[in-house]
mmJSON file of the N, C-alpha and C atoms, coordinates in Angstrom:
{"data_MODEL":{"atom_site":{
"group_PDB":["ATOM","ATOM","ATOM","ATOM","ATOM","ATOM","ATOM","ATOM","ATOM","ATOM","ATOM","ATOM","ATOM","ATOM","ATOM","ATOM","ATOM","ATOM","ATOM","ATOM","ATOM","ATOM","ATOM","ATOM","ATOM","ATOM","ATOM","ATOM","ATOM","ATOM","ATOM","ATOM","ATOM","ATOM","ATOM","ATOM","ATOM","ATOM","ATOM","ATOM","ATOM","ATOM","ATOM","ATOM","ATOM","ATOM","ATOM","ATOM","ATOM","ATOM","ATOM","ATOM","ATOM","ATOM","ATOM","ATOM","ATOM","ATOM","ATOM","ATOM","ATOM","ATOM","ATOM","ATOM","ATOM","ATOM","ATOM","ATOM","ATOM","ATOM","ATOM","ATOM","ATOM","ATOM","ATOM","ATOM","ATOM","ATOM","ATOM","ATOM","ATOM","ATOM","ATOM","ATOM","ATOM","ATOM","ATOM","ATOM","ATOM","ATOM","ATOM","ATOM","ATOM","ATOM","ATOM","ATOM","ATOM","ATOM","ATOM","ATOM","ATOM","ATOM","ATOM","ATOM","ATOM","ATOM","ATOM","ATOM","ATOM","ATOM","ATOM","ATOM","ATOM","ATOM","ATOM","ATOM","ATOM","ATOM","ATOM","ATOM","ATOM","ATOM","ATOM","ATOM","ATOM","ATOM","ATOM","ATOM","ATOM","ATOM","ATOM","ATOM","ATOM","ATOM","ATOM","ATOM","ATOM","ATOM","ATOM","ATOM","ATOM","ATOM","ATOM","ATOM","ATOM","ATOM","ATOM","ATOM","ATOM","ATOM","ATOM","ATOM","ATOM","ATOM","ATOM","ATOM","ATOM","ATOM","ATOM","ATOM","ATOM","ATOM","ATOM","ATOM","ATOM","ATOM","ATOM","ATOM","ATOM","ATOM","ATOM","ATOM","ATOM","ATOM","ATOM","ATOM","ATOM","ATOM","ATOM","ATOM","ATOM","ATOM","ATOM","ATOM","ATOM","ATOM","ATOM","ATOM","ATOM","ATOM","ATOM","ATOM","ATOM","ATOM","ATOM","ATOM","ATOM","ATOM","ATOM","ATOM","ATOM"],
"id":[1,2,3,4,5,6,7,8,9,10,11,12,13,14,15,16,17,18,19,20,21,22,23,24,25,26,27,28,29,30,31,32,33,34,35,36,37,38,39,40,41,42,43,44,45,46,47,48,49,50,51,52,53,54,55,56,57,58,59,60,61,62,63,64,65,66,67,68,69,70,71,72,73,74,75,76,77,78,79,80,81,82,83,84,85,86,87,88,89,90,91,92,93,94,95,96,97,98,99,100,101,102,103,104,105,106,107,108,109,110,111,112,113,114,115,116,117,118,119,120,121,122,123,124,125,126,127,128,129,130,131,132,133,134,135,136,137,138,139,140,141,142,143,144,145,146,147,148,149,150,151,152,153,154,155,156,157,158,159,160,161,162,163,164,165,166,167,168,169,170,171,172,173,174,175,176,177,178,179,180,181,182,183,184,185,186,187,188,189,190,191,192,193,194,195,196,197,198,199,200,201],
"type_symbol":["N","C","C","N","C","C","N","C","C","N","C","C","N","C","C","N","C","C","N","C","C","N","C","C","N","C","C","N","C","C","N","C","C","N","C","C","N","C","C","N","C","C","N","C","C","N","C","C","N","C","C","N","C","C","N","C","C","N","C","C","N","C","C","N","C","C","N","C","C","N","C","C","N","C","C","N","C","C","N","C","C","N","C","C","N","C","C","N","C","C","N","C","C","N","C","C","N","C","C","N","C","C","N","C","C","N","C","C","N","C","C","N","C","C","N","C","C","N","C","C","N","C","C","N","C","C","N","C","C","N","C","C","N","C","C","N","C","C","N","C","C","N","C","C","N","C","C","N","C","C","N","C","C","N","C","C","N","C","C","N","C","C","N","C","C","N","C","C","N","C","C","N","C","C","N","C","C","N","C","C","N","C","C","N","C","C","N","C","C","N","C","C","N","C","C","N","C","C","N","C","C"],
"label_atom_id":["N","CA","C","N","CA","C","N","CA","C","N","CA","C","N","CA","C","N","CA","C","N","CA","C","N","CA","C","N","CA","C","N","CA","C","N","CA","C","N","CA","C","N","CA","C","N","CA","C","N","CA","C","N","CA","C","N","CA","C","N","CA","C","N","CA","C","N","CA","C","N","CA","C","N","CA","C","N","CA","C","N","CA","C","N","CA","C","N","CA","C","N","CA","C","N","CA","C","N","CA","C","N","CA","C","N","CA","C","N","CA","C","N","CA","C","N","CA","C","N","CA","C","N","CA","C","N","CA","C","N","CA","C","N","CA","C","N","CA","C","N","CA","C","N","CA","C","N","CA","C","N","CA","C","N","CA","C","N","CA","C","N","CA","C","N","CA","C","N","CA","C","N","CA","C","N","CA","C","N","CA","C","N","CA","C","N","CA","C","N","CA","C","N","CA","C","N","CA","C","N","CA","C","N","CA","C","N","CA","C","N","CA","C","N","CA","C","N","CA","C","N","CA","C","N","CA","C","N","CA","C","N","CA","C"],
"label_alt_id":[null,null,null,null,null,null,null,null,null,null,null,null,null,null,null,null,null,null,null,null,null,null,null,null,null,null,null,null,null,null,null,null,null,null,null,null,null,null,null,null,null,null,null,null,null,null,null,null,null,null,null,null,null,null,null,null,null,null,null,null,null,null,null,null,null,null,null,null,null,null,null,null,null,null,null,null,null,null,null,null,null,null,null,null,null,null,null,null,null,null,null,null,null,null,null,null,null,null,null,null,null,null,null,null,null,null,null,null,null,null,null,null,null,null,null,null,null,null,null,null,null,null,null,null,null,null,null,null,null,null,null,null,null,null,null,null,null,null,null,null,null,null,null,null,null,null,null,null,null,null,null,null,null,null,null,null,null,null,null,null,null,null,null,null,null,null,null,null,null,null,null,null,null,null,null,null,null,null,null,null,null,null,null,null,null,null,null,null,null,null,null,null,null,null,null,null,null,null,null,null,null],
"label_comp_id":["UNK","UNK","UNK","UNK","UNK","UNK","UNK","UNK","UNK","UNK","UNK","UNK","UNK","UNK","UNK","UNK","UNK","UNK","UNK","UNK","UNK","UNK","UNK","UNK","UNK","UNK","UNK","UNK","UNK","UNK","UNK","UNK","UNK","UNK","UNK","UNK","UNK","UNK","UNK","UNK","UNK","UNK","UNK","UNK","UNK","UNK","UNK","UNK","UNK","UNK","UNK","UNK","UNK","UNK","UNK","UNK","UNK","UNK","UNK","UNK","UNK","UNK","UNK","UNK","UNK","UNK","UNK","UNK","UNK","UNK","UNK","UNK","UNK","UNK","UNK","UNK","UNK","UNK","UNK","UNK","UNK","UNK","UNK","UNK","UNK","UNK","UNK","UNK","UNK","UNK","UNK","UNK","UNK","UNK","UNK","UNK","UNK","UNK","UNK","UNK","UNK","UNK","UNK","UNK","UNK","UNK","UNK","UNK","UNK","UNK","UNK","UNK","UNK","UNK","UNK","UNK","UNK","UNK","UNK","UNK","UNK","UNK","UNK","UNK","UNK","UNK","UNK","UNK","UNK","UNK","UNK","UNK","UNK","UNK","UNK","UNK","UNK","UNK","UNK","UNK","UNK","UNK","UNK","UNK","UNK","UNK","UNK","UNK","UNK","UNK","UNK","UNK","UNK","UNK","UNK","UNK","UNK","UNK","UNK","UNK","UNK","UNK","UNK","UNK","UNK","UNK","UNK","UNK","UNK","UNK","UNK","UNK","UNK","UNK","UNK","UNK","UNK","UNK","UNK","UNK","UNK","UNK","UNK","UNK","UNK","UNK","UNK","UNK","UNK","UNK","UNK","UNK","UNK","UNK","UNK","UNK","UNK","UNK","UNK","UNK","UNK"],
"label_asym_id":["A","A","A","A","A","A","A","A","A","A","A","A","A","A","A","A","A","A","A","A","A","A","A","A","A","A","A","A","A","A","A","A","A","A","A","A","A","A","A","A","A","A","A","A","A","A","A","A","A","A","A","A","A","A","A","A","A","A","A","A","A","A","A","A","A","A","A","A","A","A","A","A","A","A","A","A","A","A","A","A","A","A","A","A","A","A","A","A","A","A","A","A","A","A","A","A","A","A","A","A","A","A","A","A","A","A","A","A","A","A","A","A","A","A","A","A","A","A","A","A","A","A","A","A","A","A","A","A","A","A","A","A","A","A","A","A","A","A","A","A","A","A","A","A","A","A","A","A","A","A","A","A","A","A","A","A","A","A","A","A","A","A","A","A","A","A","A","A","A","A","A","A","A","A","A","A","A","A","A","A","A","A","A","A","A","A","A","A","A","A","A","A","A","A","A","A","A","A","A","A","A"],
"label_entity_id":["1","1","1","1","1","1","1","1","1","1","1","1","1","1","1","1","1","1","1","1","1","1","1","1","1","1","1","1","1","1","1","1","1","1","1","1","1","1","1","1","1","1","1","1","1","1","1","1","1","1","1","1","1","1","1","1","1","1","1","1","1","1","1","1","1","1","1","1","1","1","1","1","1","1","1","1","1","1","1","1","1","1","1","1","1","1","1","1","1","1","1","1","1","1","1","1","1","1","1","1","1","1","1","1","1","1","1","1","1","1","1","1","1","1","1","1","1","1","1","1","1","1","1","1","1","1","1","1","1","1","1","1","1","1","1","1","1","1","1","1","1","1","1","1","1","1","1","1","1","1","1","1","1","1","1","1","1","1","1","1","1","1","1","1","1","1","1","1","1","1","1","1","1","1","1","1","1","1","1","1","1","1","1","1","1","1","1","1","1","1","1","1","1","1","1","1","1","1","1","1","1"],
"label_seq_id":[1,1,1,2,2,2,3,3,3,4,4,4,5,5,5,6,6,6,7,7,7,8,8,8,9,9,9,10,10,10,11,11,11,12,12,12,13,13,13,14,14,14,15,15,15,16,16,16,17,17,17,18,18,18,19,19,19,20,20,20,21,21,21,22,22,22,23,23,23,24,24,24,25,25,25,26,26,26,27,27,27,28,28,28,29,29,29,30,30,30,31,31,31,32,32,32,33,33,33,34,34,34,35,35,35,36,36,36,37,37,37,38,38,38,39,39,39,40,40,40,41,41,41,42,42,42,43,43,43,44,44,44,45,45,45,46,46,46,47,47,47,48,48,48,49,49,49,50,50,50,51,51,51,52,52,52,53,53,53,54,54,54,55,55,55,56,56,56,57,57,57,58,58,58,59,59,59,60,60,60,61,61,61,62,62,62,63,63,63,64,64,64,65,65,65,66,66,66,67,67,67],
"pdbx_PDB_ins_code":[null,null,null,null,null,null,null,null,null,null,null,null,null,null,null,null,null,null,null,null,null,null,null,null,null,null,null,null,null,null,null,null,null,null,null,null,null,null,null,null,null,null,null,null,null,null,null,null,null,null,null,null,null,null,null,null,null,null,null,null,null,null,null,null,null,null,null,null,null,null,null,null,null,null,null,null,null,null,null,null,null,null,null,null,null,null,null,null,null,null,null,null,null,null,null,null,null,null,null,null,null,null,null,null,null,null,null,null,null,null,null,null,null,null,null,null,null,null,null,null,null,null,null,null,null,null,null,null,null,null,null,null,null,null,null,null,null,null,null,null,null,null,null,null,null,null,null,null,null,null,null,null,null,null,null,null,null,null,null,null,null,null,null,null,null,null,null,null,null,null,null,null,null,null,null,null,null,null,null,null,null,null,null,null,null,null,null,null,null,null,null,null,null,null,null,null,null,null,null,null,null],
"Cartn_x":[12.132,12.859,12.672,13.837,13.839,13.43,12.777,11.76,12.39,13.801,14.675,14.899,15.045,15.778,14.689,13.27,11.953,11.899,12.007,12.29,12.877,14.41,15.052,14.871,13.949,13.547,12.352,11.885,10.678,11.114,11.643,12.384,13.378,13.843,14.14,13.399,12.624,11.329,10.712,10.534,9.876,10.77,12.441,12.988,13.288,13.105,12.887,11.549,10.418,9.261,9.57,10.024,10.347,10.822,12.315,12.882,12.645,11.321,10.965,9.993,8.897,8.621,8.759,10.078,11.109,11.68,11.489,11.909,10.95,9.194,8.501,8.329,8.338,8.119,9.548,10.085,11.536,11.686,10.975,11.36,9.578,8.553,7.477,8.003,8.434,9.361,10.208,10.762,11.302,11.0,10.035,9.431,8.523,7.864,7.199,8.125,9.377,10.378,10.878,10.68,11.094,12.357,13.229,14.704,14.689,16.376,16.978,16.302,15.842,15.443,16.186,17.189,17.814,18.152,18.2,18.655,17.161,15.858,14.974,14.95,15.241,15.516,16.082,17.415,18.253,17.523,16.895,15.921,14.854,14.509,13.219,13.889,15.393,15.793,16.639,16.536,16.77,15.951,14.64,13.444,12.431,12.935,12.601,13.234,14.491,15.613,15.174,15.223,14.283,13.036,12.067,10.777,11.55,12.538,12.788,13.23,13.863,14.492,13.173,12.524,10.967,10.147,9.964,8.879,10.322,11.902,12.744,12.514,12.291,12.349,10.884,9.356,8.49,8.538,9.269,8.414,9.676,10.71,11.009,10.178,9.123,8.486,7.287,7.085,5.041,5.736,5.086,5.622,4.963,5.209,4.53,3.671,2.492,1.259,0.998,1.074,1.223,-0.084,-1.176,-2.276,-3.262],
"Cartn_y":[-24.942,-25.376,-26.883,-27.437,-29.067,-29.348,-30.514,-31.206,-31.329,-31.622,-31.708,-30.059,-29.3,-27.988,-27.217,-27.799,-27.016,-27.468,-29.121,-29.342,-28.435,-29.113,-28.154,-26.558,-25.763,-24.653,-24.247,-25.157,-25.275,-25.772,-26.45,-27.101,-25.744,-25.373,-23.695,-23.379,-22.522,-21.742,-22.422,-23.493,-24.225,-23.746,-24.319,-23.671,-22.385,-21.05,-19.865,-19.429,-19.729,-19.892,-20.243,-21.115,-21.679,-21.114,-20.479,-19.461,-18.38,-17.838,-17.093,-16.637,-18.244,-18.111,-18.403,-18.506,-18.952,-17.702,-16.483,-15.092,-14.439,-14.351,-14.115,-14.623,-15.529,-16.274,-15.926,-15.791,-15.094,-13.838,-13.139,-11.311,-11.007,-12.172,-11.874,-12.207,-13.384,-13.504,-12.141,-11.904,-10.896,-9.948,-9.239,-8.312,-8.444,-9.285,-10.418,-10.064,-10.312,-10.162,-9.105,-7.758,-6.645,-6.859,-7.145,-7.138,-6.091,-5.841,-4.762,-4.423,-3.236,-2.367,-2.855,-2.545,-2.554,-4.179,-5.146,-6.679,-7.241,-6.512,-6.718,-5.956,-4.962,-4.327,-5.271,-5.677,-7.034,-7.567,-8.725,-9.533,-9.633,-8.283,-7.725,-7.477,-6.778,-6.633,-7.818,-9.399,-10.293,-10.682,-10.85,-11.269,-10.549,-8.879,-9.028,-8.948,-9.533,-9.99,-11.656,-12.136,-13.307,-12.9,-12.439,-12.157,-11.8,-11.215,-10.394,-11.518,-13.025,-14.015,-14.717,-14.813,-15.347,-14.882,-13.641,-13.086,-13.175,-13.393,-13.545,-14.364,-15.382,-17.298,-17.64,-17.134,-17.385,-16.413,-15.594,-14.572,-15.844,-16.849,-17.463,-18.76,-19.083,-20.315,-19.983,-18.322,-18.329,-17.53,-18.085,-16.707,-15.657,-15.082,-13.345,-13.779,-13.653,-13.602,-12.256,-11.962,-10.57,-10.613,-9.761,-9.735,-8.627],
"Cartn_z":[-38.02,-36.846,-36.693,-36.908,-36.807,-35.048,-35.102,-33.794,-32.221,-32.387,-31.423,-31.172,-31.643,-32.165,-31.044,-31.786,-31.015,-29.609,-29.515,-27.941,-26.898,-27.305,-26.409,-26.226,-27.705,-26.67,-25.811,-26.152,-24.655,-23.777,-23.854,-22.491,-21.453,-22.784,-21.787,-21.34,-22.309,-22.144,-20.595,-20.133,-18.734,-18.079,-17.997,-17.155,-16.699,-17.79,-17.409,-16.433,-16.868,-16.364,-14.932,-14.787,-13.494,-12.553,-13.441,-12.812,-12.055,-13.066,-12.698,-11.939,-11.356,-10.826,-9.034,-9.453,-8.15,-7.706,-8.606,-8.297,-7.384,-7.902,-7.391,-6.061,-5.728,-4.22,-3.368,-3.647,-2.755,-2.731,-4.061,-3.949,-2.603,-2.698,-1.899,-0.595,-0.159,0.988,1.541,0.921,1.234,1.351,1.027,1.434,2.738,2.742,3.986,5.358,5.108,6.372,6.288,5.46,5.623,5.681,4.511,3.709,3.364,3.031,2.502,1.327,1.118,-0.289,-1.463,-1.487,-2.221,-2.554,-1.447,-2.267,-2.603,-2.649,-3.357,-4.541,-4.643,-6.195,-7.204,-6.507,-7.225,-7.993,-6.751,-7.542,-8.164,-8.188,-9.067,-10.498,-10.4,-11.404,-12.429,-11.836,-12.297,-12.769,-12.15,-12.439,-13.476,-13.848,-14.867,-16.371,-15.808,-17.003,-17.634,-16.814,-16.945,-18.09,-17.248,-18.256,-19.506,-20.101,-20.92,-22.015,-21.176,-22.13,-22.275,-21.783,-21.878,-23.06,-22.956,-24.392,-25.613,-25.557,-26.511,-26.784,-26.408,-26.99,-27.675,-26.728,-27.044,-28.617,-28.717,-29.947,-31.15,-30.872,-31.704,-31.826,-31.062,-30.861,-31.883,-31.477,-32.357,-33.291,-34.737,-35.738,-36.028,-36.633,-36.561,-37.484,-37.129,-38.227,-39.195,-40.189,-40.999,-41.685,-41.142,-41.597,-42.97],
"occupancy":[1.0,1.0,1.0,1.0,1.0,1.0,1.0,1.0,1.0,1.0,1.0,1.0,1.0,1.0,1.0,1.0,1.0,1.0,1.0,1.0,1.0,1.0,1.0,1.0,1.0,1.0,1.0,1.0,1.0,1.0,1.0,1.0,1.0,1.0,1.0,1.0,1.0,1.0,1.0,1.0,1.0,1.0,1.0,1.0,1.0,1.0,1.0,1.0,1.0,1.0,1.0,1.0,1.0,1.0,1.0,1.0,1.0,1.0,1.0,1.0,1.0,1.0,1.0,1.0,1.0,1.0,1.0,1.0,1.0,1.0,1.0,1.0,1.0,1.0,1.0,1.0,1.0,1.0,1.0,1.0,1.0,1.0,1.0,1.0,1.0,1.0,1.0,1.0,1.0,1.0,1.0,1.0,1.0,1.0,1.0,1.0,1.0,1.0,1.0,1.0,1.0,1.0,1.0,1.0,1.0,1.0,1.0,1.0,1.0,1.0,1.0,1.0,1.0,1.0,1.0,1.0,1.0,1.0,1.0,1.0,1.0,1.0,1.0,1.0,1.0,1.0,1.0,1.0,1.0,1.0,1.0,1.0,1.0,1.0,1.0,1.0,1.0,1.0,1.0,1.0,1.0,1.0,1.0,1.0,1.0,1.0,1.0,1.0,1.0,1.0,1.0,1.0,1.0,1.0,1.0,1.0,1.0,1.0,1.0,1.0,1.0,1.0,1.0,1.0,1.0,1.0,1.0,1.0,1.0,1.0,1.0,1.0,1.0,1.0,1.0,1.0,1.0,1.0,1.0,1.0,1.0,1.0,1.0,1.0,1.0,1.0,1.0,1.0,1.0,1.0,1.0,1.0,1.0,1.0,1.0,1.0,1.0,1.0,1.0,1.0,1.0],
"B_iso_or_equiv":[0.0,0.0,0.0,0.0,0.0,0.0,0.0,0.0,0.0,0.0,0.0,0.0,0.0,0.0,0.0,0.0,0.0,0.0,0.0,0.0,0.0,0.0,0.0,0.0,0.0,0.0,0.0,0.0,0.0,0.0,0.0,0.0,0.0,0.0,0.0,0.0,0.0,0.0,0.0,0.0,0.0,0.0,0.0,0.0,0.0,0.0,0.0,0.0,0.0,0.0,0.0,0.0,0.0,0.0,0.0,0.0,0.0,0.0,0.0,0.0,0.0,0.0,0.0,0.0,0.0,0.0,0.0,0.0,0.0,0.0,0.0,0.0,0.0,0.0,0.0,0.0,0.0,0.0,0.0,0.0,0.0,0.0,0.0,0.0,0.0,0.0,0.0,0.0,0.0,0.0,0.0,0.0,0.0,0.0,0.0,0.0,0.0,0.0,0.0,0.0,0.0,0.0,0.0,0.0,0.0,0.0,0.0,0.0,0.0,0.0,0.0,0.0,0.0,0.0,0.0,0.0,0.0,0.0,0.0,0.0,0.0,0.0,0.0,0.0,0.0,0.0,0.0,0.0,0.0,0.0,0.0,0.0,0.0,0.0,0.0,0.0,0.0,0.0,0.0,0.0,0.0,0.0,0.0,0.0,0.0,0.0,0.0,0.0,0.0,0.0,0.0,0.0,0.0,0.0,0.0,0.0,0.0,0.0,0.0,0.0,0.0,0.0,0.0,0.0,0.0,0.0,0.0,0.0,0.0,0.0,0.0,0.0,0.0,0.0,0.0,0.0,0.0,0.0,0.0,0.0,0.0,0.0,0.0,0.0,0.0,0.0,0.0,0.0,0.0,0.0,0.0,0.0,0.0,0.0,0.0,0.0,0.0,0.0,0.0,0.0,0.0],
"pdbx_formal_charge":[null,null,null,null,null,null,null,null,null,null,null,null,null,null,null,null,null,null,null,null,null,null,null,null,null,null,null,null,null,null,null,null,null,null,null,null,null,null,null,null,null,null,null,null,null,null,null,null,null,null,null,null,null,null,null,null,null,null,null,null,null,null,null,null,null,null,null,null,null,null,null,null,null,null,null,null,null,null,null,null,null,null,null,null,null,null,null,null,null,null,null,null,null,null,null,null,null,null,null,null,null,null,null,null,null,null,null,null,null,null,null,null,null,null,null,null,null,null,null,null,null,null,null,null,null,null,null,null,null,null,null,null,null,null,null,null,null,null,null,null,null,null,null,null,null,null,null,null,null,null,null,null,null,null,null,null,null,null,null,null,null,null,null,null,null,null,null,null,null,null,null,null,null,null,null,null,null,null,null,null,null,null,null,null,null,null,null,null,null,null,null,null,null,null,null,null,null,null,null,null,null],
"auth_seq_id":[1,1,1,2,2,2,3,3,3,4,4,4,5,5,5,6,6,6,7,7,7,8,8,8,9,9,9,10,10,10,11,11,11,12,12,12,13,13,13,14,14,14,15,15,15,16,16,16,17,17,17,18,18,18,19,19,19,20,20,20,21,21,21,22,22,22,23,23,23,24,24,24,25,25,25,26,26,26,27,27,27,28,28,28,29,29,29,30,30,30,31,31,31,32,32,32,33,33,33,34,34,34,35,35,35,36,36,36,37,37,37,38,38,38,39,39,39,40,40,40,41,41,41,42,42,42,43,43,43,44,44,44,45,45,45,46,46,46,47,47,47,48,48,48,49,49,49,50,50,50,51,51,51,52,52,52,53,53,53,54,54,54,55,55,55,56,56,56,57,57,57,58,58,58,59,59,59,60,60,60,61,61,61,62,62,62,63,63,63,64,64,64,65,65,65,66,66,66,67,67,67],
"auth_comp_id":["UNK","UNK","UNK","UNK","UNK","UNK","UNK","UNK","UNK","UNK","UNK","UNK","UNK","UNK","UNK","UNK","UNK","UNK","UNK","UNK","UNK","UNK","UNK","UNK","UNK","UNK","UNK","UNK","UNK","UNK","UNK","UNK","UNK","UNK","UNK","UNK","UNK","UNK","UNK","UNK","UNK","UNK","UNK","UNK","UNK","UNK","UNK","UNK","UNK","UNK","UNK","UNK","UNK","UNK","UNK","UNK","UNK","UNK","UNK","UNK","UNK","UNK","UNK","UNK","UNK","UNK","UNK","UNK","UNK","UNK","UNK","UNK","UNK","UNK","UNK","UNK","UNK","UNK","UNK","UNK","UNK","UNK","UNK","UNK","UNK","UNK","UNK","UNK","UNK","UNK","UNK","UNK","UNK","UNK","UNK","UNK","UNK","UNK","UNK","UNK","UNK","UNK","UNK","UNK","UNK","UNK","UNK","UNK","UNK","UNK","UNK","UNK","UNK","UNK","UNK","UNK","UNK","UNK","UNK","UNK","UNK","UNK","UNK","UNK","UNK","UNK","UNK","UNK","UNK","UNK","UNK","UNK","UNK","UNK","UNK","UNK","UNK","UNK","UNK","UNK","UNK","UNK","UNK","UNK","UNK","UNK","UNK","UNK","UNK","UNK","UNK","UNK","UNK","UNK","UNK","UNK","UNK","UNK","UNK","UNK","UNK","UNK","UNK","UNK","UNK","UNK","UNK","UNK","UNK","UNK","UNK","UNK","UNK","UNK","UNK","UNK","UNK","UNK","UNK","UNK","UNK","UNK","UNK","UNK","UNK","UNK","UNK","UNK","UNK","UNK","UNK","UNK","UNK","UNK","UNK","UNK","UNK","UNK","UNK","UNK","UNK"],
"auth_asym_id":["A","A","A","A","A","A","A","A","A","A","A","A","A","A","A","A","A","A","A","A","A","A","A","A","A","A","A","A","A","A","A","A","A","A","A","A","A","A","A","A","A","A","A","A","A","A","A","A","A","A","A","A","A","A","A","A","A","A","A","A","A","A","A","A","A","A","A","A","A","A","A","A","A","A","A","A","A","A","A","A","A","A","A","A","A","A","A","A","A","A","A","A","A","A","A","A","A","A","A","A","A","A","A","A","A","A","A","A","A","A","A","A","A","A","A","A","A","A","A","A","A","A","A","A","A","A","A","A","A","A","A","A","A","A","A","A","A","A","A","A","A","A","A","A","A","A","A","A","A","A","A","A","A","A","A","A","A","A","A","A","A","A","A","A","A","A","A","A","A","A","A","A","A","A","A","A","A","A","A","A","A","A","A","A","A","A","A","A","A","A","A","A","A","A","A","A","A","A","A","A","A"],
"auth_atom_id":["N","CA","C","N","CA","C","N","CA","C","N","CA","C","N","CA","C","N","CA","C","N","CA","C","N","CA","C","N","CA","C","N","CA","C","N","CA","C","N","CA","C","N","CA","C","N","CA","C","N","CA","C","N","CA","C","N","CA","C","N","CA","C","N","CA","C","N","CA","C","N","CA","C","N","CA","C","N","CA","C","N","CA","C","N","CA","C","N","CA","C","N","CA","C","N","CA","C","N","CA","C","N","CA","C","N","CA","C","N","CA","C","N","CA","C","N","CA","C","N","CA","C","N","CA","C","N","CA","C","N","CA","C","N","CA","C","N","CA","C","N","CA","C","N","CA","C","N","CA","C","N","CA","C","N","CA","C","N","CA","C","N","CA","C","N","CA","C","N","CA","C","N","CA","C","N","CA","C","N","CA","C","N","CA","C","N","CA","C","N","CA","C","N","CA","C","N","CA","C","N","CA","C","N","CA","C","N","CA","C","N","CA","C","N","CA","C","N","CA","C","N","CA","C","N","CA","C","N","CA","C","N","CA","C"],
"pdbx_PDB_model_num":[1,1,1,1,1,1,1,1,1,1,1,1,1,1,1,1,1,1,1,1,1,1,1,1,1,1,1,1,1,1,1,1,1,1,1,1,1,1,1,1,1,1,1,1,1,1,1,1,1,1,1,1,1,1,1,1,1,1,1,1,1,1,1,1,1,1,1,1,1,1,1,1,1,1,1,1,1,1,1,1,1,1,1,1,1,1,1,1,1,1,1,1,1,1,1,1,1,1,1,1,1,1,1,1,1,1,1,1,1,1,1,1,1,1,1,1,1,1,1,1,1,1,1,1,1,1,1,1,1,1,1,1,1,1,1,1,1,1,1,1,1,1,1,1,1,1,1,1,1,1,1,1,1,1,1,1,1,1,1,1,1,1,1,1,1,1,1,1,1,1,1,1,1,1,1,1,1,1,1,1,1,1,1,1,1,1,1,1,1,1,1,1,1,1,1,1,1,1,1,1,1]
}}}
């Protein structure tokens, strides 16, 4: 993976992170104020779509060690 190539995917990789931890503090908010069930499901279920592009990118960042 050429140097720029690797940049820009950490540079994702932060902004997912970010993302996601911008999910957590609003799906806790919300529960905090006793919101709708269900528009916390939402964002639980975004949030762990998120995680899901997160361990996708990192498993292209570390390579598989075959021991």
């Amino acid at each position: 993976m050429a140097d720029q190539e690797q940049a820009d995917v950490r540079l994702a990789l932060a902004r997912l992170r970010q993302e996601h931890e911008d999910y957590d503090v609003a799906i806790n908010a919300m529960i905090s104020t006793g919101c709708d069930a269900l528009r916390i499901q939402r964002m639980k279920k975004k949030k762990l779509s998120i995680k899901d592009k997160i361990t996708s990118i990192e498993d292209q960042i570390i390579p598989d060690i075959i021991a």
